[in-house]
C-alpha positions as CSV (number, residue, x, y, z in Angstrom):
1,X,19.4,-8.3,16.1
2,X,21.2,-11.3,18.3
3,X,18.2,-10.8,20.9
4,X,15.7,-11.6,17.9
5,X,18.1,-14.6,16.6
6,X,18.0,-15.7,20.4
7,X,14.5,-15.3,20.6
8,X,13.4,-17.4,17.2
9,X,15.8,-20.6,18.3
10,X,14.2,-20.6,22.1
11,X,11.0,-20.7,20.2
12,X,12.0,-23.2,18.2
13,X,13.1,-25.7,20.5
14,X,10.8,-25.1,22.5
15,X,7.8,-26.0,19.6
16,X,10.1,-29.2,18.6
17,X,9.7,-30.2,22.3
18,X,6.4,-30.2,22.4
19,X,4.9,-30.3,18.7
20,X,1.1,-29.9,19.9
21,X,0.9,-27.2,16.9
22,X,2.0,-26.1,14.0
23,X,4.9,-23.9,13.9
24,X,6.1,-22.6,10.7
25,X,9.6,-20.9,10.5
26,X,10.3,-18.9,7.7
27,X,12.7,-16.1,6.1
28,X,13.3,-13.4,3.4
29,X,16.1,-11.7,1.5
30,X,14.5,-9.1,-1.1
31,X,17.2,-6.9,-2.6
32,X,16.5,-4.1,-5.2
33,X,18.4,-2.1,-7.5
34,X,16.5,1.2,-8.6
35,X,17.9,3.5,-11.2
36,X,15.8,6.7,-11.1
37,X,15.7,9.2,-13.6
38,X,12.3,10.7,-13.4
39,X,10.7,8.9,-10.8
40,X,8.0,10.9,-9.0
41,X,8.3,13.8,-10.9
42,X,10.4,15.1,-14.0
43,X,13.5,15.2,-14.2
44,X,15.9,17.8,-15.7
45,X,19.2,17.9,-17.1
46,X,20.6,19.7,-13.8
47,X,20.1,16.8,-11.9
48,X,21.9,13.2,-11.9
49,X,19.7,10.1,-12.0
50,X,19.8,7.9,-8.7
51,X,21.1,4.4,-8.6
52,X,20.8,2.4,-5.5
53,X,20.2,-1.1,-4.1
54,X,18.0,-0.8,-1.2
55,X,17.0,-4.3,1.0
56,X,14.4,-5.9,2.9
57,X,15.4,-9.0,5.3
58,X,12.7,-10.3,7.0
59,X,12.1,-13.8,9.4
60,X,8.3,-14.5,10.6
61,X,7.5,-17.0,12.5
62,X,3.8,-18.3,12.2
63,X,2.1,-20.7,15.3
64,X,-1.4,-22.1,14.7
65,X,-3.5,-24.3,17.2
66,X,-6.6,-25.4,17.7
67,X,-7.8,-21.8,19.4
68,X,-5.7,-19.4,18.5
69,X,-3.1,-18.0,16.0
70,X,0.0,-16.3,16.4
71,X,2.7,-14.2,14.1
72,X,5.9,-12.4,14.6
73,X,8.0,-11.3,11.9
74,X,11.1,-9.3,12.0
75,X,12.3,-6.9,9.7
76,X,15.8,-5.5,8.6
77,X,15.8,-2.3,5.8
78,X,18.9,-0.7,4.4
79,X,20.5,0.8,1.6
80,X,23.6,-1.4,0.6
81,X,26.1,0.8,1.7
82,X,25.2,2.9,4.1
83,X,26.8,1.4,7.3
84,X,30.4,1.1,7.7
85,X,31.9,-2.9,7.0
86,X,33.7,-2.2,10.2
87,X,31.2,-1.1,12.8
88,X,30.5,-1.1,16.7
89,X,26.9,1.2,16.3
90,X,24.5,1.6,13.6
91,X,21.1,3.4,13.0
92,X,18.4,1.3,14.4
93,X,16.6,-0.7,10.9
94,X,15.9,-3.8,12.6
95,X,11.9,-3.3,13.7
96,X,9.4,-5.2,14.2
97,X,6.4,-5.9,11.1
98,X,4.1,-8.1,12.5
99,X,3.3,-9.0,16.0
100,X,0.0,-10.6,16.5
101,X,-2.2,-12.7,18.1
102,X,-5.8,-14.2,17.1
103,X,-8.3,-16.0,19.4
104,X,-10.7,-17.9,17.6
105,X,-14.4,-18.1,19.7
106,X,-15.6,-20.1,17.0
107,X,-14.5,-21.7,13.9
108,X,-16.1,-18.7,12.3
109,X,-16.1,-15.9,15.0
110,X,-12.0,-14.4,16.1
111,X,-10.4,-11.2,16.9
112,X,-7.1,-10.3,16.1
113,X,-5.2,-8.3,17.9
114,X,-1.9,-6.5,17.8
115,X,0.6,-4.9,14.5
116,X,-1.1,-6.4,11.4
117,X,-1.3,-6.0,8.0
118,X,-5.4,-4.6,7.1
119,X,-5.4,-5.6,3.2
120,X,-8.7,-5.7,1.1
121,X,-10.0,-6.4,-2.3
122,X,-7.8,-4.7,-4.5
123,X,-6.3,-2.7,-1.8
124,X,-7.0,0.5,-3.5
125,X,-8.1,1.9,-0.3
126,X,-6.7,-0.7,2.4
127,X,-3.5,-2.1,1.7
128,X,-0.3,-4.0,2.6
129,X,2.1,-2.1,0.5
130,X,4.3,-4.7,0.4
131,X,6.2,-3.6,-2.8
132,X,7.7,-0.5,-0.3
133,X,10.5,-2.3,1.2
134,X,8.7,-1.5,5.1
135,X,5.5,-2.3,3.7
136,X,2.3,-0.7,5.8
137,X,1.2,-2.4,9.1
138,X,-1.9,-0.9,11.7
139,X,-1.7,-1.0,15.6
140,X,-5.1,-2.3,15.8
141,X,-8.1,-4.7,17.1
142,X,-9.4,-7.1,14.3
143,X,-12.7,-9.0,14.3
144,X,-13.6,-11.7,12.4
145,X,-16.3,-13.0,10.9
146,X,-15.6,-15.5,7.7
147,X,-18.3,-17.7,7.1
148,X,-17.1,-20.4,4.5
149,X,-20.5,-22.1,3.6
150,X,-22.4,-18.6,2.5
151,X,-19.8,-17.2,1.5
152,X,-19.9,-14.0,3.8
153,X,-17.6,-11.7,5.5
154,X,-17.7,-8.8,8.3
155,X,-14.4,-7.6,9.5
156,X,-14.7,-4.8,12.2
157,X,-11.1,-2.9,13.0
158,X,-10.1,-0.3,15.8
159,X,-7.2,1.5,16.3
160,X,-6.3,4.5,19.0
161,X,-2.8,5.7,18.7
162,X,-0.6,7.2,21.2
163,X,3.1,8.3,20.8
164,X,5.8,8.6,23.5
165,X,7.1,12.0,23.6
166,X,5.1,12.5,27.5
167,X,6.5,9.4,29.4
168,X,3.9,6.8,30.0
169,X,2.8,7.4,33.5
170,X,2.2,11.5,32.9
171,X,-0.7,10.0,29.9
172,X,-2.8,10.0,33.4
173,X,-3.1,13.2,34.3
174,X,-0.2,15.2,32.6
175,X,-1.3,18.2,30.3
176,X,-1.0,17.9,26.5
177,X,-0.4,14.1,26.7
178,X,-2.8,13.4,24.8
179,X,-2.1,15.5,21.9
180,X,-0.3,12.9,18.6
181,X,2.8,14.2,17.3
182,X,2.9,11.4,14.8
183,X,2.9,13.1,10.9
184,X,1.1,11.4,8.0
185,X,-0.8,8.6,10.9
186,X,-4.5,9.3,12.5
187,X,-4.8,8.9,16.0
188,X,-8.0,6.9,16.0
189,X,-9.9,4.6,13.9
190,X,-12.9,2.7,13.1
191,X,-13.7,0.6,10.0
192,X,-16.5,-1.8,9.2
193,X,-15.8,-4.7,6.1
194,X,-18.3,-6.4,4.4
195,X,-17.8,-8.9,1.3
196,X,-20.3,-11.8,-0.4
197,X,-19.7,-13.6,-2.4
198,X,-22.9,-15.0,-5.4
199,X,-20.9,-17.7,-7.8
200,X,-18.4,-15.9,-9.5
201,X,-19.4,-12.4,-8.6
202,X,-18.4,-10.7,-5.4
203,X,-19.7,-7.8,-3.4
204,X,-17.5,-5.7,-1.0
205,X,-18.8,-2.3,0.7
206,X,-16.3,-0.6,3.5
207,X,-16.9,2.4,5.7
208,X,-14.3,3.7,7.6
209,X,-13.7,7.1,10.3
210,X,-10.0,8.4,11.1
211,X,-9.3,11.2,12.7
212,X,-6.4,13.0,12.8
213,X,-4.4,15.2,15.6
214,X,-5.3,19.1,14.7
215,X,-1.9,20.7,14.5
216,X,-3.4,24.1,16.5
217,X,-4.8,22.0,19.6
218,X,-5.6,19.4,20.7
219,X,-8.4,18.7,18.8
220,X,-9.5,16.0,16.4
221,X,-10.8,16.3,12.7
222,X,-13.0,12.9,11.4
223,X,-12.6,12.4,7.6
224,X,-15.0,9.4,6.6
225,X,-15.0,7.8,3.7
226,X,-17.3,4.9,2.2
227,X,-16.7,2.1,-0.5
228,X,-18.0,-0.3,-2.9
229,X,-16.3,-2.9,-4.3
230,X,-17.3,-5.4,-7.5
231,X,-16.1,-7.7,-9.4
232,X,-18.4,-10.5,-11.9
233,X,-18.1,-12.6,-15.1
234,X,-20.2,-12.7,-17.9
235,X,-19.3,-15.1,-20.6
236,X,-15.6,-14.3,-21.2
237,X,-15.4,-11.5,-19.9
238,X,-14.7,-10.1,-16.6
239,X,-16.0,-6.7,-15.1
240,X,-14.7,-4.9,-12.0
241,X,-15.4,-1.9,-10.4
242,X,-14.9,0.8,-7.5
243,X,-16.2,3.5,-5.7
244,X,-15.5,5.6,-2.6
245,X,-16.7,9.2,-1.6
246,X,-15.0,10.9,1.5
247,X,-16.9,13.5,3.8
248,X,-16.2,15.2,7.3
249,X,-13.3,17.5,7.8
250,X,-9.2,18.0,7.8
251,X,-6.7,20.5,8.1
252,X,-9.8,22.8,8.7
253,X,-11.3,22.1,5.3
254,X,-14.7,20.2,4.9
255,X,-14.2,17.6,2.5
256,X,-16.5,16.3,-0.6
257,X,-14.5,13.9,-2.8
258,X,-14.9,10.8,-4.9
259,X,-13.2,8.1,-6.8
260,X,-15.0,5.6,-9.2
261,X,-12.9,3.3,-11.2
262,X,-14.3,0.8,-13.6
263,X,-12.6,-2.0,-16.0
264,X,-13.0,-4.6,-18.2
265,X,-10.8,-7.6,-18.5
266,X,-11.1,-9.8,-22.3
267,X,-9.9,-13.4,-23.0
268,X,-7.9,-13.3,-26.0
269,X,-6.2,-16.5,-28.1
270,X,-2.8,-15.0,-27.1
271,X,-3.2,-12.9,-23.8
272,X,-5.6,-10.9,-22.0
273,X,-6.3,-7.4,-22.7
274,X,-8.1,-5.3,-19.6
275,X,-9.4,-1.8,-20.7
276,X,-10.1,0.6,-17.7
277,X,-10.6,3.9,-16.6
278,X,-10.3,5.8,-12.9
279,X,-11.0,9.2,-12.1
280,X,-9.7,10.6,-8.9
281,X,-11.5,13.8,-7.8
282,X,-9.2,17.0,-7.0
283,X,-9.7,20.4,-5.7
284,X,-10.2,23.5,-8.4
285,X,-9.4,25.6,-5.5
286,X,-7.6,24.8,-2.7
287,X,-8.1,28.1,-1.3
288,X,-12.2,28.3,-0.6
289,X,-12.4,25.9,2.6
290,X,-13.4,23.2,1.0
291,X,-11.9,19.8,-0.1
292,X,-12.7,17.8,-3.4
293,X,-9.5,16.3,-3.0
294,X,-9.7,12.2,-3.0
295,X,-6.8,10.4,-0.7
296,X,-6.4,6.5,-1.1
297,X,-4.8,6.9,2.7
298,X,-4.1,3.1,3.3
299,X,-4.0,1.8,0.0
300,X,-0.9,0.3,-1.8
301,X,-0.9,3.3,-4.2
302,X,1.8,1.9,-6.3
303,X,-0.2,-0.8,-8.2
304,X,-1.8,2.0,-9.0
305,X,-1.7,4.5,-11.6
306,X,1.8,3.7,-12.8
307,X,4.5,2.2,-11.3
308,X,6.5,5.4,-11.3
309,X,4.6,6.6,-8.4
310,X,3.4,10.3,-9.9
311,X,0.7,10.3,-8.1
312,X,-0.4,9.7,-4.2
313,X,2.7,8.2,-3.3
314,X,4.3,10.8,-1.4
315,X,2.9,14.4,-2.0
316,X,3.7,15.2,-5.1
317,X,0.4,15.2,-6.8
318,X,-0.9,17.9,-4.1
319,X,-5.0,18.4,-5.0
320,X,-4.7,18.2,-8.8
321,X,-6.5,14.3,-8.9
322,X,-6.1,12.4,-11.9
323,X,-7.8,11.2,-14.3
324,X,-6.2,7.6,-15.4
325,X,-7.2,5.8,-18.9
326,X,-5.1,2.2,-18.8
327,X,-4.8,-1.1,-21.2
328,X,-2.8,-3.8,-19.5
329,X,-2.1,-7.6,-20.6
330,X,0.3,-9.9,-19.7
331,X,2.2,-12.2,-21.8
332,X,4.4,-15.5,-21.3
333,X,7.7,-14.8,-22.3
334,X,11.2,-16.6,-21.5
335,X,10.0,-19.1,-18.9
336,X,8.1,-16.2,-17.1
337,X,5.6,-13.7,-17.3
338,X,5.9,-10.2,-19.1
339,X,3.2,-7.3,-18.0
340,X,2.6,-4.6,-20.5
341,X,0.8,-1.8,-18.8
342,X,-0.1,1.4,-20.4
343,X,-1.4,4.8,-18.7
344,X,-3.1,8.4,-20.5
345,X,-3.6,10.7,-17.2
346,X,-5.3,13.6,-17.1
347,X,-6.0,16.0,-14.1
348,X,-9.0,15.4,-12.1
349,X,-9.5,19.1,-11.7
350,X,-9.1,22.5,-13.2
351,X,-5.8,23.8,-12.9
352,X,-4.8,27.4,-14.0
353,X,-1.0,28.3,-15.3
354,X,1.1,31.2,-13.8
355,X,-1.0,33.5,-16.3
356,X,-4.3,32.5,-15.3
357,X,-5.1,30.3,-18.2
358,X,-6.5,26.9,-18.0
359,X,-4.2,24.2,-18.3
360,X,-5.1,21.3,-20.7
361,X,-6.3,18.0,-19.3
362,X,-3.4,15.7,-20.6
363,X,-0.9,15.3,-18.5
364,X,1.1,12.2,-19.7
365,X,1.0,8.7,-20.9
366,X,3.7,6.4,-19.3
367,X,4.5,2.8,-20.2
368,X,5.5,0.0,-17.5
369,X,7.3,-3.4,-18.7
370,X,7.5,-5.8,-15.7
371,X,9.4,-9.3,-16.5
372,X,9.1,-12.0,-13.6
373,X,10.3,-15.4,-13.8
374,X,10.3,-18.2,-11.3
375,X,14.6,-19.2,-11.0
376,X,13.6,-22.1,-8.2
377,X,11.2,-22.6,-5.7
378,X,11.1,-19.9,-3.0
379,X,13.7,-17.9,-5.8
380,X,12.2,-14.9,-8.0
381,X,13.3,-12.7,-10.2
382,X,11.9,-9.6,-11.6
383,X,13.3,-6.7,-14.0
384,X,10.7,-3.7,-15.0
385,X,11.5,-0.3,-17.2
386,X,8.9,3.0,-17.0
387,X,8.7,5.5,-19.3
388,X,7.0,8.6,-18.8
389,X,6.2,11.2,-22.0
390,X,5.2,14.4,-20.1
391,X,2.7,17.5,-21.3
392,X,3.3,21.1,-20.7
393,X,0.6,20.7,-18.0
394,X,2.9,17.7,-16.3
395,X,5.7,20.4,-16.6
396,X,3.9,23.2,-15.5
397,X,1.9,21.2,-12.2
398,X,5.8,19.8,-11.0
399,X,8.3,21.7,-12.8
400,X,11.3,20.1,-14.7
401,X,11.5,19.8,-18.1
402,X,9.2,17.5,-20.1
403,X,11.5,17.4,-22.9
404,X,14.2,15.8,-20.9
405,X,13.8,11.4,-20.4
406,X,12.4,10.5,-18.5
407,X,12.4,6.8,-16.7
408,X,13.2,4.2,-14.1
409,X,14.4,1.0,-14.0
410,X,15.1,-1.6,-11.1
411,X,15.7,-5.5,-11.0
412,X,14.6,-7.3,-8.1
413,X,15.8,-10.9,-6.2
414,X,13.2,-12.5,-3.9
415,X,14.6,-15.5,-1.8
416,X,11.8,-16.9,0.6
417,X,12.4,-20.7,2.1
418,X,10.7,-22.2,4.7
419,X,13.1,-23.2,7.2
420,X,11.2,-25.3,9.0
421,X,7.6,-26.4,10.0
422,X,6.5,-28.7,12.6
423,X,3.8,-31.5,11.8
C-alpha cells in the first residue's frame, strides 16, 4: 500500500508541474454491515445468522488530454476485523481495479486497452457489479465507436487470458502452458455492441463468444450467446425489454437456452409503479447432454431478481431457472428516497421431488425495502431489509426449512470526495 501512496503523490506533482491536462484525483471509503439470516438460501434454526461489516477503499486517479485517456484505481477489501491491530504481515487485499489506457484516433473512433469495467444497458448480461465490494473488471481490448450527432454506437471487445502457474518464458514452448487453471473465468473472448438511439427509444443488440478451459484437456468449449435490448416511451408510459438465447457448448453439454424479460414503467400522482416479468430458461434434465440452462455470466446479477441473491449469484440456483413476476416503485421519504420492490418466482423448469412427483411452480415471493438519503455532498447513506416467504418447492430445491425467517438486512456509508483536479 505505501508504494501505491508513493506512486499517486509523484503523479500528482508531477500533473501540478505541468498542468497541460486534466488530472482528477479521487477516493472512496464504502463500509457495510450485513446481517444474514437467509441470504442465498434458507435458513434453519440449527444455524446462527451472520453479522459482519465488510469494506471497500478505493483511490482512482483519472488523466484526460487531448488524445488519450488514462485510469488507475486502487482497491483495498476487508472484513473489519480480520487482521490483527498489531501487525507486521497481512493477506494481500490491496489489488488493483482499473488500469487503463484509451487512444483516441478520432473524436469518435478509440480503443481502450487494459483492466476495465465492460457495463451495458441494464447490465443484465454485461456488468460492473459494483454493489460486490471487488466489483467485476475484464483484461481486455476495447474499441470505440460513439457517434454523438446520430446517435450510434459499436463497441468491439477482446480478451485472451493466461494464468501463471508455468513461468512466463516456458508459455513458448513448455508443454501444457497453455492450458487455464482459472475457475469460474473464460480464457478467450469476443463481443460485438451495437446501440441507436431514435428520440426517446433506444435499440441495443450484443453478440458475444467465450470459451472456456475443458477441465479433461486442453481443449476449448465456445458458448455464444446473442442479445436484444429496448427501451421506448409512449405517452406516460415507459416500455422496456430483453432478450438473449445462448448456443454452442460447455462442460460437454450442447447448450439451447433463453431469457426474455419485459416491463412496464407508469407515472402515477404519487410515485411510479413498473410491472414486469422475466423468465429464465433451466434444464428439466440435467442428465440428457443437453443444456437449457440460461447464465447472465457478466451481468451484475444482484439488481436482479431480488436483492437476496437466490438466484445466479453464486451457484445456488444450479439449472432450475426462474421465473420472476416483480412490481417496484420508489417513493420520497425522509429527505431521501425509499424503493419498494416486490418479487413471485417460480422455477423456469420442471423439477421432480425425491419421490418423483412434480414440484409446484411457486417457489417464493420476497420483499426488498431500500432507503437512501444524500447526508452531504460526496456522503451517502443507505439502509435495506429482505424478506423471503419460501414454498415447499424453495425448501425442497435448497433444503432448510421454509418455515423458519427468513431475512437480511445491512446499512451502508459511501464517502467519495474529490481530492483534487487540475484545470
Amino acid at each position: 500500500m505505501k508504494k501505491f501512496i508513493y506512486l499517486t503523490s509523484i503523479l500528482v506533482c508531477l500533473i501540478a508541474y505541468k498542468a497541460t491536462a486534466q488530472f482528477t484525483l479521487s477516493a472512496e471509503v464504502r463500509p457495510r454491515s450485513e446481517f444474514r439470516n437467509g441470504f442465498k438460501t434458507l435458513t434453519d434454526e440449527s444455524k446462527d445468522p451472520a453479522f459482519f461489516t465488510e469494506q471497500r477503499s478505493r483511490l482512482y486517479m483519472d488523466y484526460m488530454d487531448d488524445k488519450f485517456k488514462f485510469k488507475l484505481a486502487l482497491q483495498d477489501i476487508r472484513i473489519w476485523g480480520e487482521t490483527s491491530q498489531i501487525f507486521k504481515e497481512e493477506y494481500g487485499k490491496t489489488f488493483i481495479s482499473e488500469a487503463w489506457g484509451q487512444y483516441y484516433f478520432t473524436p469518435t473512433f478509440s480503443v481502450r486497452a487494459g483492466r476495465q469495467i465492460l457495463s451495458y444497458d441494464n447490465q443484465r448480461f454485461l456488468g460492473g457489479l459494483e454493489w460486490a465490494q471487488q466489483g467485476r473488471r475484464h483484461d481486455a481490448l476495447l474499441f470505440q465507436y460513439e457517434g454523438i450527432e446520430n446517435k450510434t454506437k459499436l463497441h468491439l471487445g477482446f480478451a485472451y487470458n493466461q494464468d501463471d502457474d508455468v513461468a512466463e518464458p516456458g508459455f513458448l514452448q513448455a508443454p501444457g502452458a497453455d492450458f487455464y487453471s482459472v475457475g469460474g473465468n473464460y480464457k478467450t473472448m469476443q463481443f460485438a455492441w451495437f446501440n441507436k438511439g431514435f428520440g426517446s427509444s433506444s435499440l441495443s443488440l450484443l453478440a458475444l463468444n467465450a470459451g472456456y478451459q475443458n477441465a479433461a484437456d486442453s481443449s476449448v468449449s465456445y458458448k455464444q450467446t446473442f442479445g436484444a435490448i429496448g427501451s421506448t416511451s409512449l405517452g406516460a408510459v415507459k416500455l422496456a425489454g430483453d432478450f438473449y438465447y445462448q448456443t454452442g457448448s460447455q462442460g460437454g453439454n450442447d447448450i439451447s437456452a433463453l431469457l426474455a424479460g419485459v416491463n412496464a414503467t407508469f407515472k402515477t400522482p404519487v410515485t411510479p409503479l413498473t410491472l414486469g416479468v422475466e423468465y429464465i430458461s433451466g434444464d428439466d434434465d440435467p442428465t440428457d447432454g443437453k443444456s437449457n440452462n440460461f447464465s447472465p455470466d457478466f451481468g451484475t446479477n444482484h439488481a436482479h431478481n431480488g436483492f437476496m441473491d437466490y438466484f445466479f449469484v453464486g451457484p445456488a440456483n444450479g439449472a432450475v431457472g426462474v421465473t420472476d413476476l416483480y412490481l417496484k416503485t420508489k417513493f420520497n421519504f425522509a429527505g431521501g428516497a425509499l424503493k419498494v420492490h416486490a418479487h413471485e418466482f417460480l422455477t423456469g423448469s420442471t423439477q421432480v421431488a425425491g419421490d418423483g412427483s412434480e414440484l409446484e411452480k411457486t417457489m417464493g415471493t420476497e420483499i426488498d425495502l431500500v432507503y437512501g438519503k444524500q447526508l452531504a455532498k460526496g456522503v451517502t447513506w443507505n439502509i435495506g431489509y429482505s424478506h423471503m416467504f419460501a414454498t415447499d418447492t424453495m425448501e425442497a430445491l435448497r433444503g432448510g426449512d421454509k418455515g423458519a425467517i427468513q431475512n437480511w438486512a445491512w446499512t451502508m456509508l459511501t464517502f467519495k470526495p474529490t481530492l483534487f483536479t487540475s484545470k
